[in-house]
MDTraj code that builds the backbone (N, CA, C; nanometers):
import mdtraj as md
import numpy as np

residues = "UNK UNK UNK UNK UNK UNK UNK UNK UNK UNK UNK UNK UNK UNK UNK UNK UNK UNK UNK UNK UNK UNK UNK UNK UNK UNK UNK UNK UNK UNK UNK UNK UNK UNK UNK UNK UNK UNK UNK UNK UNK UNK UNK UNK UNK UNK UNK UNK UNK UNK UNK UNK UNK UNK UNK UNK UNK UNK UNK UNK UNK UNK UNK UNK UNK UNK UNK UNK UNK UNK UNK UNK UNK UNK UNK UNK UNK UNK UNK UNK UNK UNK UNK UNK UNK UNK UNK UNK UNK UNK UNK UNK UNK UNK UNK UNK UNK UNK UNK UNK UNK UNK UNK UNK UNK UNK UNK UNK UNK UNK UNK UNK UNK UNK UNK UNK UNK UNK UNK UNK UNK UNK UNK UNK UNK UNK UNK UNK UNK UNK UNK UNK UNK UNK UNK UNK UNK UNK UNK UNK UNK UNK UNK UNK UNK UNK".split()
xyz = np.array([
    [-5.3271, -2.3811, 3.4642],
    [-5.1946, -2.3896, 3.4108],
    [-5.1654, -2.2595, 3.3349],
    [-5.0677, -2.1810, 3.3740],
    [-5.0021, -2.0365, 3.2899],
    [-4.9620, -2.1066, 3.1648],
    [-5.0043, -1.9999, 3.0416],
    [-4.9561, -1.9983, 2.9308],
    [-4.8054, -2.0030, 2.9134],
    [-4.7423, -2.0478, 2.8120],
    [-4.6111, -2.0544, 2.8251],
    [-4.5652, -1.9129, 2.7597],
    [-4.4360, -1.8880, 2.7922],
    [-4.4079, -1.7065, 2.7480],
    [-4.3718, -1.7159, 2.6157],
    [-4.3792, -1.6143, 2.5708],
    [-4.3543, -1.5970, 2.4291],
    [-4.2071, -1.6449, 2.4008],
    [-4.1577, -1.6781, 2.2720],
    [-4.0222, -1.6772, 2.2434],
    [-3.9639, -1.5787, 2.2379],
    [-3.8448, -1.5411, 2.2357],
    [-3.7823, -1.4111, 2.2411],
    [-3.6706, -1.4625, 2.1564],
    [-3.7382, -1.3557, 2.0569],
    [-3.5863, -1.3619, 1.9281],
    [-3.4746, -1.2754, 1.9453],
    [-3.3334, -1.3443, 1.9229],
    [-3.2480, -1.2444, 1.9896],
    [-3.1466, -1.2481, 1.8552],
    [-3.0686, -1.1448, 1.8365],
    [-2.9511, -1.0899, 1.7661],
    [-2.9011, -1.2207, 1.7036],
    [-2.8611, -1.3299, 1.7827],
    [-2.8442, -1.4889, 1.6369],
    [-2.8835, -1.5473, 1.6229],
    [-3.0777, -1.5342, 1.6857],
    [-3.1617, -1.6388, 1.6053],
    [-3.1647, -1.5760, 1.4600],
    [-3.1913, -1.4229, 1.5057],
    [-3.2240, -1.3647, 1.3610],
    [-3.0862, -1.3525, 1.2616],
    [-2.9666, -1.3657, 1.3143],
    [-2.8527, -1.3521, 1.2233],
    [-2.8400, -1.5188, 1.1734],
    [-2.9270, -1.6418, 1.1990],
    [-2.9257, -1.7586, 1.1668],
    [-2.9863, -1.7729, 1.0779],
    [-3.1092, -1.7163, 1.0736],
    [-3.2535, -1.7029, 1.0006],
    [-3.2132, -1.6329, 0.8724],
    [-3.1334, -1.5222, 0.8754],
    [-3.0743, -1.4632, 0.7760],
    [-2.9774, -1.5079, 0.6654],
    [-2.8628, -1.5937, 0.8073],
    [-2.7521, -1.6766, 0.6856],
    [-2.8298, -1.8309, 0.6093],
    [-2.9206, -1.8724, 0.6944],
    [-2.9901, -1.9636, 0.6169],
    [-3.0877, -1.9388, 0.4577],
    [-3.1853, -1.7936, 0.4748],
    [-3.2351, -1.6970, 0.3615],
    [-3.1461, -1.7157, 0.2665],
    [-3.0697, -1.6704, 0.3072],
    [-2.9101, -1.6113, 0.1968],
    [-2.8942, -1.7795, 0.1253],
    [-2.8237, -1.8667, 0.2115],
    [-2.8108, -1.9983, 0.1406],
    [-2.8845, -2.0158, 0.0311],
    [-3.0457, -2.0562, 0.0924],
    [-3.1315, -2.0966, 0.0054],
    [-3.1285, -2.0024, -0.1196],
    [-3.1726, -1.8565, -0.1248],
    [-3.1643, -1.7773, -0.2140],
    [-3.0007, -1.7862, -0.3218],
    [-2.8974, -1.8101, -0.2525],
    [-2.7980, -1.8395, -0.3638],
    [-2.7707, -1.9673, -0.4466],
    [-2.8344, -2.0505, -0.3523],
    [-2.8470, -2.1732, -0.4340],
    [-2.9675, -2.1960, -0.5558],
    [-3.0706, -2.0960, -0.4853],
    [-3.1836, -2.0943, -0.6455],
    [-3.1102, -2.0240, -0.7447],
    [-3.0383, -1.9078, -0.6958],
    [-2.9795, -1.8151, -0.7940],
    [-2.8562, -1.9257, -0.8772],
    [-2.7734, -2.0108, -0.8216],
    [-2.6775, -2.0899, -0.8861],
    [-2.7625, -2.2151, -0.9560],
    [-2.8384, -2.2382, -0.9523],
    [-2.9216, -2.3239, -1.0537],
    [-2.9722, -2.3060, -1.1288],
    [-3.0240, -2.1541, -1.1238],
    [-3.0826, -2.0851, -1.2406],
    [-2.9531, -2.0674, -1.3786],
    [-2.8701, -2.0300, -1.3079],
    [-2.7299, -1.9862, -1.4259],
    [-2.7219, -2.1079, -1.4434],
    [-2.7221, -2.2216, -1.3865],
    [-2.6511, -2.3291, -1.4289],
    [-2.7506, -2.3637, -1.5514],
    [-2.8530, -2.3769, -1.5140],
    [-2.9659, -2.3833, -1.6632],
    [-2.9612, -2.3558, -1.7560],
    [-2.8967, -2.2083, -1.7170],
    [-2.8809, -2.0993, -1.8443],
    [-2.7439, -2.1022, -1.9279],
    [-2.6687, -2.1490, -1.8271],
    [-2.5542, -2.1805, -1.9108],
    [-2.5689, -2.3320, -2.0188],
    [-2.6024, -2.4223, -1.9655],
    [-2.6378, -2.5707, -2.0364],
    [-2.7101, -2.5255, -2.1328],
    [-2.8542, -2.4208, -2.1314],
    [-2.9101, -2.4096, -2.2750],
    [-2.7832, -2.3426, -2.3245],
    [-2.7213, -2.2397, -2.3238],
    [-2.6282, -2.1603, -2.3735],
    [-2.5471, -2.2526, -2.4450],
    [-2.4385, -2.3857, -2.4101],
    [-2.3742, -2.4754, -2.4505],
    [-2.4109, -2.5172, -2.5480],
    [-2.5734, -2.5917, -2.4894],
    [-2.6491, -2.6468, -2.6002],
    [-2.6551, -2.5879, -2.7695],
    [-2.7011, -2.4655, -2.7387],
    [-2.6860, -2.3597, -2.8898],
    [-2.5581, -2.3516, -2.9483],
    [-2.4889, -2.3467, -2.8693],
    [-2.3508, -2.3254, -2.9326],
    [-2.3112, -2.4799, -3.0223],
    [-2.3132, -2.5645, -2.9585],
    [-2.3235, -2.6940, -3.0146],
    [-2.3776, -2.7447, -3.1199],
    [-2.4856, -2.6548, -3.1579],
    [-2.5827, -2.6863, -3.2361],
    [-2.5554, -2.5844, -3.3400],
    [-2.4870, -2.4474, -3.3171],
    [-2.4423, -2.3919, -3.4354],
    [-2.3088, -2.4320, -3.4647],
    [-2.2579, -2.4968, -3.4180],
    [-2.0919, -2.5337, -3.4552],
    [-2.1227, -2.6435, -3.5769],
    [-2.2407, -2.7365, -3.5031],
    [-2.2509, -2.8734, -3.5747],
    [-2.3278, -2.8240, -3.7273],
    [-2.3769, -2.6955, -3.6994],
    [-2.4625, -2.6833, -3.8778],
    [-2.3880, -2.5972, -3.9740],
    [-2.2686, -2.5236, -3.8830],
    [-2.1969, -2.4558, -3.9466],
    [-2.0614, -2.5734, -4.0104],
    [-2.0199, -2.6559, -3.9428],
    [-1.9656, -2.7480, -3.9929],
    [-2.0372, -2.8382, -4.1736],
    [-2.1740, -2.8584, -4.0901],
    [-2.2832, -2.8880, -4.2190],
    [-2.2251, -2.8424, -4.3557],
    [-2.2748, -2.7080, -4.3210],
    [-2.2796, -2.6104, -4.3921],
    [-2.1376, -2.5953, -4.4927],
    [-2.0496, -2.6167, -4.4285],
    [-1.9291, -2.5583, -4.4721],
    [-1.8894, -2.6946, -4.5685],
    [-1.9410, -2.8573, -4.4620],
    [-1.9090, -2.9473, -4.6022],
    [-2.0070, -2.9581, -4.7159],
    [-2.1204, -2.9249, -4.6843],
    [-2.2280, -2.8759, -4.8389],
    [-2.1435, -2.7761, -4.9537],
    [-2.0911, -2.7109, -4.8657],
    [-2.0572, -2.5676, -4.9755],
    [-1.9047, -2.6621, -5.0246],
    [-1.8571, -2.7483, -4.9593],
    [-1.7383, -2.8032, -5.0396],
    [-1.7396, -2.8891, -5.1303],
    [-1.8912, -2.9580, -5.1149],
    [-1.9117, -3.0942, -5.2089],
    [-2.0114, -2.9987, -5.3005],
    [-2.0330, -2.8740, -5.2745],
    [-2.1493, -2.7983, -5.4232],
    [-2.0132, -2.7182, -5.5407],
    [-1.8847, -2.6978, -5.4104],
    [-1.7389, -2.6602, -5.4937],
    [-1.7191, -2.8029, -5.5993],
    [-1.6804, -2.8862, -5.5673],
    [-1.6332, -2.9533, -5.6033],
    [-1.6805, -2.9977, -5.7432],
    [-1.8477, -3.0161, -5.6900],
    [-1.9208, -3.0262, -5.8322],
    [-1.9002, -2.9583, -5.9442],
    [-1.9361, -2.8067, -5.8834],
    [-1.9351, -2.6919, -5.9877],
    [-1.7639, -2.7605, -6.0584],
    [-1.6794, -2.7264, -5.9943],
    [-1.5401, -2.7756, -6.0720],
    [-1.5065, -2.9229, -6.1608],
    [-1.6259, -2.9797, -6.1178],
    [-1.6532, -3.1021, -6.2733],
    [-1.7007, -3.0823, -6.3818],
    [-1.8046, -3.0285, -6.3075],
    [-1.9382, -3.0038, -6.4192],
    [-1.8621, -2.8615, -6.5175],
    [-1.7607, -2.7697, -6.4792],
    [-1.7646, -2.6696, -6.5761],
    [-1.5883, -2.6952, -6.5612],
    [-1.5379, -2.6405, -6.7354],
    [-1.4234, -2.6854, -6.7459],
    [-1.3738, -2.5065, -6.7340],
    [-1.4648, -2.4184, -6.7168],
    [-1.3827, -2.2511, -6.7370],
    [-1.3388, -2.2370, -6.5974],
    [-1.4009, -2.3095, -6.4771],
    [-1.3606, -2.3098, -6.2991],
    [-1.1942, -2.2935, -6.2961],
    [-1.1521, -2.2295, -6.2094],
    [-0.9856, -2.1841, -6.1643],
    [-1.0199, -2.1767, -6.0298],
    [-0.9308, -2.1754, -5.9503],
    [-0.9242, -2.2049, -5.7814],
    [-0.8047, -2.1150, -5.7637],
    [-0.8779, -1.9833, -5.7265],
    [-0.8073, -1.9027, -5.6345],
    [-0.7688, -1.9081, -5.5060],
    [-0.6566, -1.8235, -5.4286],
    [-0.5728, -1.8626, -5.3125],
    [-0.6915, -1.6961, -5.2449],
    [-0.6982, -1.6649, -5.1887],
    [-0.7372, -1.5847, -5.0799],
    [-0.7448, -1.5699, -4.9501],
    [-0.8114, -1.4556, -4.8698],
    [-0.7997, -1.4381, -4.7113],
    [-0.9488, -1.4136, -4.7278],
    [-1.0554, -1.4568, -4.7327],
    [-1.1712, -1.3820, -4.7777],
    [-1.2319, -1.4068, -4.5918],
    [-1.2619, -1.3064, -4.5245],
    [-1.3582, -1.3674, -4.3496],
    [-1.5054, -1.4173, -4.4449],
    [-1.5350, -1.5001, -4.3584],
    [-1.6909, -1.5105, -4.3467],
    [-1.7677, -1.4746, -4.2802],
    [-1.9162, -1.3752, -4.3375],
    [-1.9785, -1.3463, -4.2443],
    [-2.0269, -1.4351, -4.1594],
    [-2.1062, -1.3901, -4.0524],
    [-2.1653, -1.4864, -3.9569],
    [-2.3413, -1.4829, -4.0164],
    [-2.4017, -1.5702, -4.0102],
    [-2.5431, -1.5879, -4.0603],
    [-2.6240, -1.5919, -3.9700],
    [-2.7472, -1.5405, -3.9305],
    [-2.8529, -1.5011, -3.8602],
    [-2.8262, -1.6701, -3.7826],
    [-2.8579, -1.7430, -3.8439],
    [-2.8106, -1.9006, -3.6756],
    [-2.7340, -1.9169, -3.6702],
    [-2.5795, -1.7447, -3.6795],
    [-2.4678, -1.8206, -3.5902],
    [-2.3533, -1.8665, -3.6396],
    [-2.3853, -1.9591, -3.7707],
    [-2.3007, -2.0050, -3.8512],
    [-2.2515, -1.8893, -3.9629],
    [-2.0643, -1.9418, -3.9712],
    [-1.9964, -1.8716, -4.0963],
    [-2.0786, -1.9071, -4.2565],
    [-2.0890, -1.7705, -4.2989],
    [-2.1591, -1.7974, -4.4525],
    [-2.0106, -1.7818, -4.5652],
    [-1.9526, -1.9239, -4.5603],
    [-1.8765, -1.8846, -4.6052],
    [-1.8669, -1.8719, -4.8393],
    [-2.0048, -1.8846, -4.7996],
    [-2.0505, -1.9656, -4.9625],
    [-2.0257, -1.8354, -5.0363],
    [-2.0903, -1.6885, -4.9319],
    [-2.1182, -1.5487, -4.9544],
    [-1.9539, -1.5190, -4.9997],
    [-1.8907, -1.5651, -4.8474],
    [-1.7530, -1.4364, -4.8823],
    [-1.6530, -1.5376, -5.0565],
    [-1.6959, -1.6891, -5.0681],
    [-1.6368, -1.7274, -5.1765],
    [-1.6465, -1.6460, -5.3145],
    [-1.8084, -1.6223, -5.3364],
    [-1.8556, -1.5192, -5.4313],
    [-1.7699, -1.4087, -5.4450],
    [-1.7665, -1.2969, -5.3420],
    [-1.6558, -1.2062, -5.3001],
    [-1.5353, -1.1885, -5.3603],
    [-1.4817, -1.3210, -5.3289],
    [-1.3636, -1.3285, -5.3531],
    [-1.3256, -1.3529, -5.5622],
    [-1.4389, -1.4324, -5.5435],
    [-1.4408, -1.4688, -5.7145],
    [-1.4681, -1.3534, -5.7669],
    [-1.5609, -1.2809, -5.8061],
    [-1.6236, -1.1268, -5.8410],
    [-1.4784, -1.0410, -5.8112],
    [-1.3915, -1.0671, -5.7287],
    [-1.3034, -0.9403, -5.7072],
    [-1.1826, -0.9948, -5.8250],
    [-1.2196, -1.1207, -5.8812],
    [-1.0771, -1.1310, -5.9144],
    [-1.1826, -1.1597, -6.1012],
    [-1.2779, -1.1118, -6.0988],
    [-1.3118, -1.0759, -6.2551],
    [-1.4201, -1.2024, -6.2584],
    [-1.4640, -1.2706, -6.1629],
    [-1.5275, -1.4345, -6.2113],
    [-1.6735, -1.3617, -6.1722],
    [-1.7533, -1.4840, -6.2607],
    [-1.9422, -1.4403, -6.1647],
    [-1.9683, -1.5221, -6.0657],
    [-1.8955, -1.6030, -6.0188],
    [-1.9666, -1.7008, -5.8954],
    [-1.8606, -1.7703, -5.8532],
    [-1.8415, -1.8422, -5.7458],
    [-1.7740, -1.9155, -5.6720],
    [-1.8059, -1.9642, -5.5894],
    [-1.7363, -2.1205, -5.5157],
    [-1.7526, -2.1715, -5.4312],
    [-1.6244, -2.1913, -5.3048],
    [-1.6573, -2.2047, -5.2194],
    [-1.5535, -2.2470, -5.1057],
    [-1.5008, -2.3918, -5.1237],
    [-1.3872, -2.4046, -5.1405],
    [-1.2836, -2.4898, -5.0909],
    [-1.2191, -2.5278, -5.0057],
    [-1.1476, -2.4355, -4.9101],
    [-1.0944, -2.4553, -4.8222],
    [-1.0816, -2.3515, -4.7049],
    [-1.1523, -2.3915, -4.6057],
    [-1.1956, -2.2814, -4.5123],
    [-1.1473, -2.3232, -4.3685],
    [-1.0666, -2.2367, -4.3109],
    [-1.0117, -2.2127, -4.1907],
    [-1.0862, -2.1814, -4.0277],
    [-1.0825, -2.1810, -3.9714],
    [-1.1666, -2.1720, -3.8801],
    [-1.0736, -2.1179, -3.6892],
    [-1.0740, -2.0202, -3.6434],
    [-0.9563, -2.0144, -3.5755],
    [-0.9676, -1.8865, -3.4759],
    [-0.9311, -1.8939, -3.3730],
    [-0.9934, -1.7687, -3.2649],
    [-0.8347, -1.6367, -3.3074],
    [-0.8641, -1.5452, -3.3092],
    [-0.8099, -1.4531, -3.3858],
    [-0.7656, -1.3352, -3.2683],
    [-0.6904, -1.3413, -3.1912],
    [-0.5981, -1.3034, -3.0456],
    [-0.5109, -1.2079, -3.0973],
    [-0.5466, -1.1011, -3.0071],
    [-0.3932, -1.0016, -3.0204],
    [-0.2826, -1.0404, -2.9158],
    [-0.1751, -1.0417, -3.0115],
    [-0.0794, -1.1517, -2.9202],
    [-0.0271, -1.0615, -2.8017],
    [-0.0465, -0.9362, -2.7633],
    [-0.0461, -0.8545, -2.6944],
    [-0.0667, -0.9185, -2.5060],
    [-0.2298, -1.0314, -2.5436],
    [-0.2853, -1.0793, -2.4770],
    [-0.2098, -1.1952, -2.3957],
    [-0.1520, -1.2368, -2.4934],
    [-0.0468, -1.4044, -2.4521],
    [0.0893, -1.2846, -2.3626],
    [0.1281, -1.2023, -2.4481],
    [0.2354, -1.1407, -2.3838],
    [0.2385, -1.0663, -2.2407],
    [0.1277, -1.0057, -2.2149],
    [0.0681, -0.9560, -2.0834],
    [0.0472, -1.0662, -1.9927],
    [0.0324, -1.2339, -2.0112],
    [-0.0353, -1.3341, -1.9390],
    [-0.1804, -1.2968, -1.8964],
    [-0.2650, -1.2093, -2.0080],
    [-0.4242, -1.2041, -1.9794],
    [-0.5120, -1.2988, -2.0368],
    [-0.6081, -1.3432, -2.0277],
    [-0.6535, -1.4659, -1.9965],
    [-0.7669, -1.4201, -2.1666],
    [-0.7888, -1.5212, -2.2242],
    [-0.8685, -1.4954, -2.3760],
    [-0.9715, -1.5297, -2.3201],
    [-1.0682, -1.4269, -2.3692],
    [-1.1764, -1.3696, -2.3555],
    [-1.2377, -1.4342, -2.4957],
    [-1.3876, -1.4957, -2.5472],
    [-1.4440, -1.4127, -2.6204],
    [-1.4742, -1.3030, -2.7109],
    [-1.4735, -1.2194, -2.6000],
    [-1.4588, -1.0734, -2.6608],
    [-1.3215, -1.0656, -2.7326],
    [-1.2406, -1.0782, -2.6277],
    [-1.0972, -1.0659, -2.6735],
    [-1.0648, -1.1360, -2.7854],
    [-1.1252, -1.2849, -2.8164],
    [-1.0575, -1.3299, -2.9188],
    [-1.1544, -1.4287, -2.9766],
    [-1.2470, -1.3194, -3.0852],
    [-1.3263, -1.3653, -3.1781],
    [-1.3062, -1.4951, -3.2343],
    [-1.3941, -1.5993, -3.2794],
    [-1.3996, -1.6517, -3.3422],
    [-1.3909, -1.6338, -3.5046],
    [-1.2596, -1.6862, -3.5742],
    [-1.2939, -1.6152, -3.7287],
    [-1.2468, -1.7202, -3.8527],
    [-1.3321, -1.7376, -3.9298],
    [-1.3919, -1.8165, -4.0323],
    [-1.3340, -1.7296, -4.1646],
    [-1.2448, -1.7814, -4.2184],
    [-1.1706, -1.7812, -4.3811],
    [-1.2379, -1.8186, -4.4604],
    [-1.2014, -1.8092, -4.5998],
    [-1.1812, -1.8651, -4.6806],
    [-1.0695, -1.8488, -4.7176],
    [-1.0027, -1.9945, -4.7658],
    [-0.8321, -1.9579, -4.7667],
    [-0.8508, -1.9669, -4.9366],
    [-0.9514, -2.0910, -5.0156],
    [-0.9140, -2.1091, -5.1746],
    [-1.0483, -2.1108, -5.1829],
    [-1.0891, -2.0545, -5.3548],
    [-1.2343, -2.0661, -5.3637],
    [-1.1681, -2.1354, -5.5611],
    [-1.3422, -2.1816, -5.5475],
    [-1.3299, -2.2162, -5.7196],
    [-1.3837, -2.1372, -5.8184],
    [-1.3411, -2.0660, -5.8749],
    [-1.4512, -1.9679, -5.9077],
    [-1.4673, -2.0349, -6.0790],
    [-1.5523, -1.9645, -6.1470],
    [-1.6512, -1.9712, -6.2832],
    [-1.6373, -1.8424, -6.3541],
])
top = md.Topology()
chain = top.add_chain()
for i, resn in enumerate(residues, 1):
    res = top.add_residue(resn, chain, resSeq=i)
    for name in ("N", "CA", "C"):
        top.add_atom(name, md.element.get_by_symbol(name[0]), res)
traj = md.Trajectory(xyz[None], top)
């Protein structure tokens, strides 16, 4: 019995072999981002939720300070908050700031804003907000100061 002949690969087995490669390879590649985006979410979630924390600690440590001491006054301001190594607005820092500029030694946050900060340039062109384009930005609108 003769051996059977070889296969002979022609121009769309191998252009089959290729668009199938490609599939598989973009679909590992789209699962990988998808991963990466879900942890990505995840963090973000998790600094929103401690920066929230954060921001009602620093309102119920305001509030105190403004019982406990009868010299406290509650200034109006624009003070930003920095951002803190996990992410979250420190807005306890820019309250200080704001107190110290207006003659006090310490302060607390009261009332803090929170709000993506767009050049209206962007809305007027119909270009689409970016991130980049339109920071996230954290006030202090009133602090209590001492």
């Amino acid at each position: 019995m003769p051996a059977p002949a070889p296969e002979k690969r022609g121009f769309f087995d191998e252009l089959s072999r290729w668009w199938n490669d490609s599939i598989a390879d973009f679909n590992a590649k789209w699962k990988e981002q998808q991963t990466k985006l879900d942890d990505f979410n995840k963090k973000s979630a998790e600094a929103a939720k401690d920066a929230a924390a954060a921001t009602q600690q620093a309102m119920k440590n305001a509030a105190d300070a403004m019982v406990k001491s009868a010299t406290s006054k509650v200034i109006e301001t624009s003070e930003p908050c920095a951002i803190a190594g996990n992410g979250a607005a420190d807005c306890a820092s820019a309250a200080v700031n704001a107190c110290k500029a207006k003659g006090f030694a310490d302060g607390q946050p009261l009332d803090v804003r929170t709000a993506e900060k767009c050049n209206a340039s962007l809305w007027l062109q119909g270009q689409r907000q970016t991130p980049v384009a339109c920071p996230i930005e954290t006030v202090v609108l009133r602090a209590a100061c001492q």
